[in-house]
C-alpha positions in Angstrom: 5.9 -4.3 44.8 9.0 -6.2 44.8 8.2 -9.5 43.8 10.6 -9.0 41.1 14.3 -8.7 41.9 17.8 -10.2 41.4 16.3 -14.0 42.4 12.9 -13.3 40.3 13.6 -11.5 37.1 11.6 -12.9 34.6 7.7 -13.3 35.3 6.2 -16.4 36.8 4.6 -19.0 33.9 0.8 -17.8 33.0 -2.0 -19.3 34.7 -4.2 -21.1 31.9 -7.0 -23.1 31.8 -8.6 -24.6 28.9 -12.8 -25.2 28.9 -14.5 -26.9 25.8 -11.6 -26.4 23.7 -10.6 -22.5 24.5 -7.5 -21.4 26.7 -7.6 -18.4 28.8 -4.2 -17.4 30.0 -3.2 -15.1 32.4 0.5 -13.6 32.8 1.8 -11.2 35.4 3.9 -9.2 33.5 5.5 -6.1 35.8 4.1 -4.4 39.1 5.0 -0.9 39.7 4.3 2.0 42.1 1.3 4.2 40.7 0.7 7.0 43.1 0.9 5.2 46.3 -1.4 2.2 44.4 0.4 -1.1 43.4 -0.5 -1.6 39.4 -0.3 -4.7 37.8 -0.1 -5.1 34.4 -1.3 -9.1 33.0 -1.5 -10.3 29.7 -4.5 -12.1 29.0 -4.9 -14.3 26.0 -7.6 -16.4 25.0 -7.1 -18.8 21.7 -8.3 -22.0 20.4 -11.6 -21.4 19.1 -11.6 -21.5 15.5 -7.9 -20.9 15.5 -8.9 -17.1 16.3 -6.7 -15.9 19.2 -7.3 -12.6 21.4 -4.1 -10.7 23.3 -5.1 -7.8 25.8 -2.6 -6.4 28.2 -4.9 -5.3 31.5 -3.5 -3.0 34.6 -5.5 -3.6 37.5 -4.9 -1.0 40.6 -4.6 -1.8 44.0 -5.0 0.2 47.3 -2.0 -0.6 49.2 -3.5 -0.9 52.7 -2.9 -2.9 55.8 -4.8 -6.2 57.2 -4.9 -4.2 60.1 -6.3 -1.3 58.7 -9.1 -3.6 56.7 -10.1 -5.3 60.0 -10.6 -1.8 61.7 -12.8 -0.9 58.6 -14.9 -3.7 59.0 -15.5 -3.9 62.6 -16.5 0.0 62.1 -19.2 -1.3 60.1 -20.2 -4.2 62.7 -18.0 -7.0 61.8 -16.5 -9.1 63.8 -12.6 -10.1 62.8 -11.0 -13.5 63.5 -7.2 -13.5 64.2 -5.7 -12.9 60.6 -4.3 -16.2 58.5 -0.8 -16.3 56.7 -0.4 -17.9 53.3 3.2 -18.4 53.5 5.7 -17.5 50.6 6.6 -20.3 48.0 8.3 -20.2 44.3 5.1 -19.8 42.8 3.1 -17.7 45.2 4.0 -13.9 47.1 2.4 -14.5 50.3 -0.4 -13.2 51.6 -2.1 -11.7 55.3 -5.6 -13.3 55.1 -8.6 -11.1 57.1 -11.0 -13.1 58.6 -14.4 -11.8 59.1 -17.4 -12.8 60.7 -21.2 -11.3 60.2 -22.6 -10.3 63.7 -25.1 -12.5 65.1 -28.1 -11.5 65.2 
């Protein structure tokens, strides 16, 4: 929720990729607080082909939950969790709590 604020105010460069001459592009525009949820809204442009371009803003919802509380989950349902991994925080990148999961042997 607050990976914009008085050191980030503007949103990070799109991700893009062209394949056989199309771009897709990808831009995190704003995240905001939706009913406990975290909802991000993207741009997502695709252009190139024939010079036709297409623009659609997207909001995708996420659960704001704990690693902690995903592990738990899991091993309820016979998993076995790993000691969690840390993506650390860059310019480009938030951070992130990685779970680790194993299937159960059988």
């Amino acid at each position: 929720m607050d990976c914009f604020d008085e050191n980030h105010d503007i949103p990070p460069p799109p991700d893009a990729r062209e394949i056989l001459g199309v771009r897709y592009a990808s831009q995190l525009l704003e995240v905001v607080d939706d009913g406990g949820r975290a909802a991000l809204r993207r741009r997502r442009e695709i252009g190139g082909a024939h010079d036709r371009a297409e623009v659609q803003d997207v909001v995708v919802r996420l659960d704001r939950v704990s690693a902690d509380d995903v592990a738990a989950e899991a091993r309820a349902l016979g998993f076995i969790a790993e000691p969690h991994l840390y993506v650390p925080e860059t310019e480009q990148y938030l951070g992130s709590t990685v779970v680790v999961l194993r299937a159960p042997t059988a």
